[in-house]
mmCIF file of the C-alpha atoms, coordinates in Angstrom:
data_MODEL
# 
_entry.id   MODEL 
# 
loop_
_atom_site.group_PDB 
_atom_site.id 
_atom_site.type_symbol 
_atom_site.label_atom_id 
_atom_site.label_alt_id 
_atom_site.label_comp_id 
_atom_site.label_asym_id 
_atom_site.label_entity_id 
_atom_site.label_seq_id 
_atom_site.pdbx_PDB_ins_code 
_atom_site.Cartn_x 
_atom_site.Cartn_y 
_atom_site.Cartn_z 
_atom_site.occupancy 
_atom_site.B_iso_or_equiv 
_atom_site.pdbx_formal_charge 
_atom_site.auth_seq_id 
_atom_site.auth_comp_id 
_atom_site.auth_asym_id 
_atom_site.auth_atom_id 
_atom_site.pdbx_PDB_model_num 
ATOM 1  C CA . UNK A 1 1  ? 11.076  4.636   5.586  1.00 0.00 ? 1  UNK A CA 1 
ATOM 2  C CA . UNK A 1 2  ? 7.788   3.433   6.658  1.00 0.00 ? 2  UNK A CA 1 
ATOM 3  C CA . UNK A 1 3  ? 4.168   4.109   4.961  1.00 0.00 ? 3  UNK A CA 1 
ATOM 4  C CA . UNK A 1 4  ? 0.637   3.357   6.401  1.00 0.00 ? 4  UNK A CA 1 
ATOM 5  C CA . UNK A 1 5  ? -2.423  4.284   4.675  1.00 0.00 ? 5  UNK A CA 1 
ATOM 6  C CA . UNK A 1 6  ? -6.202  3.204   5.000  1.00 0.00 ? 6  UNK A CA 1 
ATOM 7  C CA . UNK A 1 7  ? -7.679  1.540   1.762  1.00 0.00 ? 7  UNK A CA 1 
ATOM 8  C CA . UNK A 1 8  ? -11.242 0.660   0.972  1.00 0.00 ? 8  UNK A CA 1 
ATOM 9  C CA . UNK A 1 9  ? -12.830 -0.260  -2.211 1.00 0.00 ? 9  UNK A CA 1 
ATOM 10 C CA . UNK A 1 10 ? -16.422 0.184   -2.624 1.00 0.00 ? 10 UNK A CA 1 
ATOM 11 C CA . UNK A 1 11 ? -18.783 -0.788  -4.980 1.00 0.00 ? 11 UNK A CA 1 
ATOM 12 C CA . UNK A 1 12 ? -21.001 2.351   -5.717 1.00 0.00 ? 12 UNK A CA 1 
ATOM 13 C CA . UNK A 1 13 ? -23.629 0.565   -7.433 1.00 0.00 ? 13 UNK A CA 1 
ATOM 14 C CA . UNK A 1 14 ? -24.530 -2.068  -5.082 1.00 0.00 ? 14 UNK A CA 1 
ATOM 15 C CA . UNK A 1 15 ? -23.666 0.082   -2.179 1.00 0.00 ? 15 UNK A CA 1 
ATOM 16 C CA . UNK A 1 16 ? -21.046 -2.450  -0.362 1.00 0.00 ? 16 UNK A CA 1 
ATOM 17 C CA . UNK A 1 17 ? -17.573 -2.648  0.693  1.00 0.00 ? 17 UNK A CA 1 
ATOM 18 C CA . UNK A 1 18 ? -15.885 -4.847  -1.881 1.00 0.00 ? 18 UNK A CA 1 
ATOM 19 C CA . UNK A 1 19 ? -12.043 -4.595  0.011  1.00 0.00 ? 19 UNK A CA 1 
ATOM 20 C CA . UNK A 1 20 ? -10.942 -2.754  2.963  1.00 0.00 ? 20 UNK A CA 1 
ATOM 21 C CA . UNK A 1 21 ? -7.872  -2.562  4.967  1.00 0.00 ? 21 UNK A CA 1 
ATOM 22 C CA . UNK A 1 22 ? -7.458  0.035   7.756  1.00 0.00 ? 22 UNK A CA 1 
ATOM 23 C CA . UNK A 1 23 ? -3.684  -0.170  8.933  1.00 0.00 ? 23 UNK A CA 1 
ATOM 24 C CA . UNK A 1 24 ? -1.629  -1.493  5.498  1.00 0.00 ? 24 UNK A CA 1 
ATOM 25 C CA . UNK A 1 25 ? 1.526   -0.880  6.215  1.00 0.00 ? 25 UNK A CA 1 
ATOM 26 C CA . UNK A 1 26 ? 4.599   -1.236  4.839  1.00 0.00 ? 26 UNK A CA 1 
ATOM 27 C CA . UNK A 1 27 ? 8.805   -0.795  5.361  1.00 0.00 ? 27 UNK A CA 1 
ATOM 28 C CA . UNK A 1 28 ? 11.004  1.204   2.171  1.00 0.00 ? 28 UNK A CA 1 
ATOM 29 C CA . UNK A 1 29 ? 15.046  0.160   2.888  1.00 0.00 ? 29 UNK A CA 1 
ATOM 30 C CA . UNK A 1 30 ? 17.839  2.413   2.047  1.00 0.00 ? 30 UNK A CA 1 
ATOM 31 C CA . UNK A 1 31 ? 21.194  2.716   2.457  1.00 0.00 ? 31 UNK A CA 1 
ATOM 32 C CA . UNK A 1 32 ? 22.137  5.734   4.606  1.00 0.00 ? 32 UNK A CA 1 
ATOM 33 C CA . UNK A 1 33 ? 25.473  5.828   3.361  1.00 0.00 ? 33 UNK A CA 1 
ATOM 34 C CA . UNK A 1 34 ? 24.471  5.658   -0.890 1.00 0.00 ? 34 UNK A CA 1 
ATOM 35 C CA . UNK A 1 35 ? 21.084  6.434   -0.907 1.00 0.00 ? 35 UNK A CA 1 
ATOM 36 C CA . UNK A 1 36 ? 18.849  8.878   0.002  1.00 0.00 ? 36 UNK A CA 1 
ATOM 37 C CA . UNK A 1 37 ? 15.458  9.125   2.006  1.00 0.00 ? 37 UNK A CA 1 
ATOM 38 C CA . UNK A 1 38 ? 13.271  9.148   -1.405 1.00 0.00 ? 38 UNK A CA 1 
ATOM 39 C CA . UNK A 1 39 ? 14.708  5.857   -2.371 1.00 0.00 ? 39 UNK A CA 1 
ATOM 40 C CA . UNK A 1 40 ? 13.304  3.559   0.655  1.00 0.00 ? 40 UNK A CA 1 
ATOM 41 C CA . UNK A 1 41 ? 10.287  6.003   -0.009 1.00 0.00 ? 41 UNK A CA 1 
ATOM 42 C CA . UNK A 1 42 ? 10.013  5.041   -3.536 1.00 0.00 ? 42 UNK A CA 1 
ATOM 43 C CA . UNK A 1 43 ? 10.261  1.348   -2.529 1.00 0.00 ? 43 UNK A CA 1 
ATOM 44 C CA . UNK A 1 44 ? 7.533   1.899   0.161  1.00 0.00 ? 44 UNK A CA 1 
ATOM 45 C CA . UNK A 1 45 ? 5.117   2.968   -2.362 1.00 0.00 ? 45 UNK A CA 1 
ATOM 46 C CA . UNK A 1 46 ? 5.860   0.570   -4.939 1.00 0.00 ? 46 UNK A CA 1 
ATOM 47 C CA . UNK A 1 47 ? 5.086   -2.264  -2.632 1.00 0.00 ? 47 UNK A CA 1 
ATOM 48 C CA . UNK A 1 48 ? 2.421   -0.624  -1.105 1.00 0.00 ? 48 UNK A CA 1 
ATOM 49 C CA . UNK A 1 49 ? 0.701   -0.416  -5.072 1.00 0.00 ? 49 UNK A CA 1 
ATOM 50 C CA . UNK A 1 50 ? 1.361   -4.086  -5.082 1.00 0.00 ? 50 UNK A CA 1 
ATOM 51 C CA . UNK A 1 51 ? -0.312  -4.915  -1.404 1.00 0.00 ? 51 UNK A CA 1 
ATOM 52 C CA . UNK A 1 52 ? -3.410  -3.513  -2.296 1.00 0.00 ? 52 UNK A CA 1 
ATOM 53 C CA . UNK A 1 53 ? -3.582  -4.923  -5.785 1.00 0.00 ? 53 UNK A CA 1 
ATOM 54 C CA . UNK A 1 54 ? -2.856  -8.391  -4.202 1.00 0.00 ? 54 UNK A CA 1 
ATOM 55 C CA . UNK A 1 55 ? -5.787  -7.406  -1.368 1.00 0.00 ? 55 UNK A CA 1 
ATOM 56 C CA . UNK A 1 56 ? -8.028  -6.445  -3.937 1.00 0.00 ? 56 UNK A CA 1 
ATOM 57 C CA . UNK A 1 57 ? -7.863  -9.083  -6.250 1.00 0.00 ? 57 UNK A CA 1 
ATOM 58 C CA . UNK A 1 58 ? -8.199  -11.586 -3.037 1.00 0.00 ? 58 UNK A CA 1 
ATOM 59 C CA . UNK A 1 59 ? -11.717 -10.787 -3.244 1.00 0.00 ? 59 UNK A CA 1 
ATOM 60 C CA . UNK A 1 60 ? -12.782 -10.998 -6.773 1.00 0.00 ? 60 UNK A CA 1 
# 
């Protein structure tokens, strides 16, 4: 199960793009035989949360 979003933090204030990432992307794995589809989509999502946190914090 694969996820791709677009992400981009801005700083309202000052006006100015503070993180951005157009194509994060990211693979969920699940076992066909065990597991449903909403498990490797649950993984996808949970280290998606943690790819842009790392991004993000890359900056500051």
């Amino acid at each position: 199960m694969g996820i791709q979003v677009q992400v981009e933090f801005i700083d309202t204030v000052e006006d100015m793009v503070l993180w951005d990432n157009s194509s994060l992307g990211i693979q969920g794995q699940y076992s066909e035989e065990s597991e449903g589809e909403e498990v490797g989509r649950a993984e996808a999502i949970l280290l998606l949360v943690q790819r842009i946190v790392d991004g993000a914090q890359s900056n500051w």
